[in-house]
C-alpha positions in Angstrom: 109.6 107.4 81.4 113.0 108.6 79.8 116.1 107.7 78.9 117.7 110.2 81.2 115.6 108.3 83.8 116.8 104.5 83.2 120.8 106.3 82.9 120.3 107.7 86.1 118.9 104.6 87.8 122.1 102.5 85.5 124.4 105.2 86.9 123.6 105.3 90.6 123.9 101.2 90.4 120.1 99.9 90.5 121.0 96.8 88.4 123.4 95.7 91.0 120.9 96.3 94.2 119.7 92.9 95.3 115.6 93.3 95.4 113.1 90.8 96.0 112.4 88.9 92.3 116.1 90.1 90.7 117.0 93.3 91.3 116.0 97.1 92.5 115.8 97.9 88.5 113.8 95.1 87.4 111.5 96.1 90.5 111.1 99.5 89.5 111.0 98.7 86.2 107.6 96.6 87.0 106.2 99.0 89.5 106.2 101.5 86.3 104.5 98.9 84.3 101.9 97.8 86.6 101.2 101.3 87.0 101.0 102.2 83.4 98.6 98.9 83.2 96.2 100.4 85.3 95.9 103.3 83.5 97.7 105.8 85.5 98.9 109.2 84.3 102.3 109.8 82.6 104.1 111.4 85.7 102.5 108.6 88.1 104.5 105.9 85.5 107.5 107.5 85.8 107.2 108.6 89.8 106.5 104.5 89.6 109.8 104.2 87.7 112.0 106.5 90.4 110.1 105.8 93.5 113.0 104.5 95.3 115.4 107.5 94.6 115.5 108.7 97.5 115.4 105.4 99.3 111.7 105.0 101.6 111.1 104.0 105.4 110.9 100.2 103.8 113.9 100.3 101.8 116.8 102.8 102.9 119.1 102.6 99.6 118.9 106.1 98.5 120.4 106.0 94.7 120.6 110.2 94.8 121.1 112.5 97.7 117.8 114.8 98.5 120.1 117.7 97.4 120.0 116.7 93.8 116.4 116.7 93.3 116.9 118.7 90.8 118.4 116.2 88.3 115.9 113.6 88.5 113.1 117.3 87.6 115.3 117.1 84.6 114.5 113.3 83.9 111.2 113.0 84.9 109.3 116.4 85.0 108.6 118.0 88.4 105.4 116.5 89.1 106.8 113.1 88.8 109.8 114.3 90.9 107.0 115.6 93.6 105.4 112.5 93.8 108.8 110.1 94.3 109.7 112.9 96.7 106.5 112.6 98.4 106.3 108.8 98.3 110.1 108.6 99.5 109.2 111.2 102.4 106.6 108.9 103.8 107.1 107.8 108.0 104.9 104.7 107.3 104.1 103.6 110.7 102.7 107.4 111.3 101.2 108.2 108.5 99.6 104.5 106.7 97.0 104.3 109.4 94.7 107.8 108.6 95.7 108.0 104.6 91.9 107.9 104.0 91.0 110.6 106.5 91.0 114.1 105.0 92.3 115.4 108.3 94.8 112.4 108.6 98.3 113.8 109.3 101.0 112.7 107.0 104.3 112.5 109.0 107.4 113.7 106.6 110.4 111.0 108.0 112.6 113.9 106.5 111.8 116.8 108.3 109.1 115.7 111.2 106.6 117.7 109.6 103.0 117.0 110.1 101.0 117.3 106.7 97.8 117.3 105.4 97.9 116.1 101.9 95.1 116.7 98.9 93.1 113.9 98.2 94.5 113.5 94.6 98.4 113.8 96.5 96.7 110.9 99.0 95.5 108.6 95.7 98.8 109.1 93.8 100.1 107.9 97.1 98.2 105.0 98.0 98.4 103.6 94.2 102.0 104.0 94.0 102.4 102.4 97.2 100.3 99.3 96.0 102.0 99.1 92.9 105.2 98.9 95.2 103.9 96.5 97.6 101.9 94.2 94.8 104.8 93.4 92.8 106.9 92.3 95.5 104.0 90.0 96.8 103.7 88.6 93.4 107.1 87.7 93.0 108.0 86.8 96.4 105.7 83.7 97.9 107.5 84.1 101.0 107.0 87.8 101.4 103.4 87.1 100.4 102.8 84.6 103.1 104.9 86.8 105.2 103.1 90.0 105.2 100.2 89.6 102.9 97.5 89.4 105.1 98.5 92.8 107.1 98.7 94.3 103.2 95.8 92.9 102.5 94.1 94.4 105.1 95.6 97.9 104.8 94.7 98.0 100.8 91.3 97.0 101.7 91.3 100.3 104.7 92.5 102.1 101.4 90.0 101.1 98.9 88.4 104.4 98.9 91.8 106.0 97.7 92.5 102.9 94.8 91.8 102.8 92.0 89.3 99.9 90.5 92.5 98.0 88.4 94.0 98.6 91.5 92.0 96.7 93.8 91.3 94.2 91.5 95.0 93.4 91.1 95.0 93.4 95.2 92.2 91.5 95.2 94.2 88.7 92.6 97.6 88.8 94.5 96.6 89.1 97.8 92.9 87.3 98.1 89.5 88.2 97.5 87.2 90.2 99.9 84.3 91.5 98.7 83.9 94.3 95.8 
């Protein structure tokens, strides 16, 4: 995480955007955390950090237009930047279902186009996207009761692609099936 980071996320008006538990920068501010708690790699902190840049198919605020990608390489490094970029490009309803399967297409909401992601791009993925869907289940009972049985269920089709402090915080916030 960088300072460049947290000015662009200031700058673009994170603190401002009403997010379950406070607001989009104290969200992304413990997504990064919860990552970094789990052990993940540096640029999967600060991807954790920036994820909603570019706004997602859950949560349309985009804070920078696509066509400045190139500033948040500055503040993040361009892995990072791949994986908020990847994460951002997600068409969740097309692509959540097969994540696990090598084969699986990944359907980019940006462009249509049909991918077929590594298995490390596919892990990066799915742990970000816990991280994501975790905190706001811990700090929102009524989004927990809301929708965490379906999350539940689809962390549990992930398992394979989680990491073991990820399913175990799953496990914690959302219930506890077996191992």
């Amino acid at each position: 995480m960088t300072a460049e980071a947290f000015a662009m996320l200031r700058a673009a008006g994170a603190e401002g955007i009403e997010h379950p538990g406070g607001t989009l920068l104290a969200h992304l501010r413990r997504v990064s955390a919860l990552l970094a708690s789990w052990g993940a790699r540096p640029a999967l902190v600060s991807a954790g950090l920036c994820h909603a840049f570019y706004g997602t198919d859950g949560f349309p605020v985009a804070l920078l237009d696509l066509g400045r990608r190139a500033e948040l390489v500055e503040a993040i490094g361009t892995e990072a930047e791949a994986l908020v970029h990847f994460y951002a490009s997600c068409d969740r309803a097309a692509s959540y279902g097969q994540l696990t399967e090598e084969a699986g297409p990944f359907v980019d909401r940006f462009t249509g186009a049909r991918l077929r992601p590594s298995l490390a791009v596919r892990r990066d993925f799915a742990e970000l996207t816990a991280a994501n869907e975790l905190d706001i289940a811990a700090i929102s009972p009524e989004l927990r009761a809301r929708h965490g049985a379906d999350l539940l269920v689809l962390f549990t089709r992930w398992r394979p692609l989680l990491s073991d402090p990820a399913w175990a915080h799953c496990r914690n916030v959302l219930g506890r099936p077996g191992p």
